[in-house]
C-alpha positions as CSV (number, residue, x, y, z in Angstrom):
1,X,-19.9,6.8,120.7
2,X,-19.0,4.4,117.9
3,X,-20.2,4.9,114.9
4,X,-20.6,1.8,111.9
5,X,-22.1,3.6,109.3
6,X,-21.2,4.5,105.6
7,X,-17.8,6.0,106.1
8,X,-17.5,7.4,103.0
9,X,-16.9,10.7,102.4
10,X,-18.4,11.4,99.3
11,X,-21.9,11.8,99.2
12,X,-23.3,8.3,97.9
13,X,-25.4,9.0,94.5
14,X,-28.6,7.5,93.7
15,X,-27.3,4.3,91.4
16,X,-24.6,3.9,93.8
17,X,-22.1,4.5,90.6
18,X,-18.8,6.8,90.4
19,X,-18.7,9.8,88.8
20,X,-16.7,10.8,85.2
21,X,-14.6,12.7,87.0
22,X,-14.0,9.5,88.9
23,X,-13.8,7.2,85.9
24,X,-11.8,9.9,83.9
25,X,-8.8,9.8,86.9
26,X,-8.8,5.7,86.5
27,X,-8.9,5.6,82.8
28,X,-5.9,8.2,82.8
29,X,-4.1,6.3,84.8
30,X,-4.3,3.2,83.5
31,X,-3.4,4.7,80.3
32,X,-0.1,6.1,81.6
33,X,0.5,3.0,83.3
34,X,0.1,0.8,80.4
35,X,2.1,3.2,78.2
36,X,5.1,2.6,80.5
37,X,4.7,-1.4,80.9
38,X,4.3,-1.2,76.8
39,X,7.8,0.6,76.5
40,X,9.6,-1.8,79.8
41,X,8.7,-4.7,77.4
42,X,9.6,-3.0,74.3
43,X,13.2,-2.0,75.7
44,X,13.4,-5.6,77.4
45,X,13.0,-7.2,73.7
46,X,15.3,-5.0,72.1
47,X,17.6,-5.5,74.8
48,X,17.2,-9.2,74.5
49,X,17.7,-9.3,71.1
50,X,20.6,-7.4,70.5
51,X,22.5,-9.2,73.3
52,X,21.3,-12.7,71.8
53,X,23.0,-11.2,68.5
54,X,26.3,-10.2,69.6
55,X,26.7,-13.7,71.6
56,X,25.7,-15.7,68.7
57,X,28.1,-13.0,66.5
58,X,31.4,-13.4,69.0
59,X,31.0,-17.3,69.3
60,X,30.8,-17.5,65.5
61,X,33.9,-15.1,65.5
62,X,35.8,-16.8,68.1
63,X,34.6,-20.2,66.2
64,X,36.6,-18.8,62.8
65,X,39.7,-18.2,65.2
66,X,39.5,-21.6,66.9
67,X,39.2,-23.2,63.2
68,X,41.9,-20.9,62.2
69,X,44.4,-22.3,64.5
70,X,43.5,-25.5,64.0
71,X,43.7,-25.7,60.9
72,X,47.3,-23.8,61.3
73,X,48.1,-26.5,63.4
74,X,47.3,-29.5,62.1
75,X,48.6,-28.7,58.3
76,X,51.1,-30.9,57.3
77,X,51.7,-28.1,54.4
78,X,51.3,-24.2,53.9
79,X,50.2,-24.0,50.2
80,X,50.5,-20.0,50.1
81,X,51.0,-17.2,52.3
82,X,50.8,-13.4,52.3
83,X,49.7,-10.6,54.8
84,X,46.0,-11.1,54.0
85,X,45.9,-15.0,52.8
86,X,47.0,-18.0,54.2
87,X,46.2,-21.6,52.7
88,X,47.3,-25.0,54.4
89,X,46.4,-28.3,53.4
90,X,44.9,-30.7,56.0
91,X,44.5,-34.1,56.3
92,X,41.6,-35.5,58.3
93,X,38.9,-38.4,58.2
94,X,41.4,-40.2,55.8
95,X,40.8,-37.2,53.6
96,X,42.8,-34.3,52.5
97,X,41.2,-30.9,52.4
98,X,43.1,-27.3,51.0
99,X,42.1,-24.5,54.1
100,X,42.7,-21.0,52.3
101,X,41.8,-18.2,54.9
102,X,41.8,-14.8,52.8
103,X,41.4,-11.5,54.8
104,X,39.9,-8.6,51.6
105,X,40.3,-5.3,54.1
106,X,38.8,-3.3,51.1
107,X,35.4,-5.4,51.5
108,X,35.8,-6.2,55.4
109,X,35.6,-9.9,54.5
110,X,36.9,-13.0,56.0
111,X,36.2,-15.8,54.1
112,X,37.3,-19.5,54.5
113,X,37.3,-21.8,51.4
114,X,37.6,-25.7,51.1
115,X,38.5,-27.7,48.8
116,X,37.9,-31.5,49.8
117,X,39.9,-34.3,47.8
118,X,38.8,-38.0,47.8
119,X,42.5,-39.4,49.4
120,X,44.7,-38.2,51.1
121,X,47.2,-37.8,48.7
122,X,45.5,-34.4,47.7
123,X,44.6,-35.6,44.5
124,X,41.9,-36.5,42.5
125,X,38.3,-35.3,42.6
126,X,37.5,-32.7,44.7
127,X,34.4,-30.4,46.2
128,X,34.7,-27.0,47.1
129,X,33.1,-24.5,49.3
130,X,33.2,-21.7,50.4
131,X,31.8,-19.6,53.6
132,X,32.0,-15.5,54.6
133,X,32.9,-15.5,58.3
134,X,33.3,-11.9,58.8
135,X,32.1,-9.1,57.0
136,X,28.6,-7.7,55.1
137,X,26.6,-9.8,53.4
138,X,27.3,-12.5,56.0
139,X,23.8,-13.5,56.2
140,X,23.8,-13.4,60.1
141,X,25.3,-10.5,61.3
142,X,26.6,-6.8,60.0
143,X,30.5,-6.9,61.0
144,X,33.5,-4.9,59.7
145,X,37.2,-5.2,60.8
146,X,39.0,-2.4,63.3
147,X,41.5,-2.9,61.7
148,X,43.3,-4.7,58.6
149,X,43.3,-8.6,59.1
150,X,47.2,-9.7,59.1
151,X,48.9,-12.8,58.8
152,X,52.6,-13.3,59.9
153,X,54.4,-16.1,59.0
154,X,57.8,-17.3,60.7
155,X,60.3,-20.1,59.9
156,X,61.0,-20.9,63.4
157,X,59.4,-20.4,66.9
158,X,62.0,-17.8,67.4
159,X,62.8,-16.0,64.5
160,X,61.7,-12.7,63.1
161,X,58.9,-12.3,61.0
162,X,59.6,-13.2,57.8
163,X,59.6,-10.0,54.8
164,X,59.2,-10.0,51.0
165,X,58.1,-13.1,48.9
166,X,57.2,-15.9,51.4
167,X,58.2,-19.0,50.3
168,X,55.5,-21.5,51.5
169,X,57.6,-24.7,52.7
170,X,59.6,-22.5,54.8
171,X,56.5,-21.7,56.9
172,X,56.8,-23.1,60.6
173,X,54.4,-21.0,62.4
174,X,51.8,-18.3,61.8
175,X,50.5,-15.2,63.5
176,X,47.2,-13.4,63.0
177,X,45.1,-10.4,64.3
178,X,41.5,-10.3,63.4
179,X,39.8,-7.4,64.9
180,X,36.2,-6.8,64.6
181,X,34.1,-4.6,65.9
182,X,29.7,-6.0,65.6
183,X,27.5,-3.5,64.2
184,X,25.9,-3.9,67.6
185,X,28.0,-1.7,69.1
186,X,30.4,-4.9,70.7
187,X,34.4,-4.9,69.6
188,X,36.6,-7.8,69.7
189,X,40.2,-8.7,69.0
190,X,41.9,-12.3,68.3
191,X,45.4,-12.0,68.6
192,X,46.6,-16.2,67.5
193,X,49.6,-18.6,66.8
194,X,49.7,-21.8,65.9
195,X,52.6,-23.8,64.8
């Protein structure tokens, strides 16, 4: 015999309502769902944020090395040279600009300063400014070096490194190592040359 009545098999109240127990169970669960959806988007933010960080922080990194060695490159002078400083003069858009990239490893600093000239003679009037790359107080990120930022200089593509007092116009080609490690838990290491 088929039967097609109420199939329920709690006992139907008066109202036709659910009881608290009922309510209590769904309200709980809802709860504990939207507690975990909460901490999913939460971690998801956090997550997205901190890898937006580092990629912005390595590309601005990797930008400082790319300007590094082009500005290596295309000097048509190194000015000065030690272990922690290097400073070229460059000539481009008619005008001449001073490049001195200084490495402090007390401070954890990398900072690039420019001094433009109105000619390109490298004379005259000039501007200069100056920009933190790498290092607290950046403004963008919270970075610190691995190790001490180096510069190698060499008078020829083959010769050995050279030691003591550098003597700028002998400078034919630089080395460098800039490692940093993020404050968001990401390391990277530049190892460069440019001639």
């Amino acid at each position: 015999m088929l039967h097609l009545g109420n199939t329920s098999r709690r006992s139907p109240n008066k109202e036709g309502g659910y009881t608290l127990a009922e309510l209590t169970t769904v309200i709980v669960i809802m709860g504990v769902l939207a507690a975990i959806t909460v901490g999913l988007v939460v971690w998801a933010n956090r997550t997205f944020i901190s890898q937006d960080t580092g990629s912005r922080a390595w590309a601005m990194v990797q930008d400082a090395n790319i300007q590094l060695q082009r500005d290596v490159n295309d000097s048509s002078r190194v000015m000065y040279a030690d272990a922690n400083t290097v400073s070229v003069l460059v000539v481009r858009d008619e005008r001449c600009e001073q490049r001195t990239w200084a490495a402090d490893p007390a401070a954890g600093t990398l900072t690039v300063t420019t001094r433009r000239f109105q000619t390109v003679a490298c004379s005259g009037g000039s501007t200069e400014g100056s920009q933190t790359i790498v290092g607290r107080g950046t403004g963008q990120f919270d970075a610190q070096f691995v190790s001490d930022p180096t510069f190698r200089f060499f008078e020829t593509a083959t010769s050995d490194a050279m030691e003591g007092d550098i003597e700028p116009g002998r400078v034919r080609r630089v080395e460098w190592t800039l490692s940093v490690q993020l404050r968001i838990a990401r390391s990277e290491s530049h190892d460069s040359t440019g001639e």
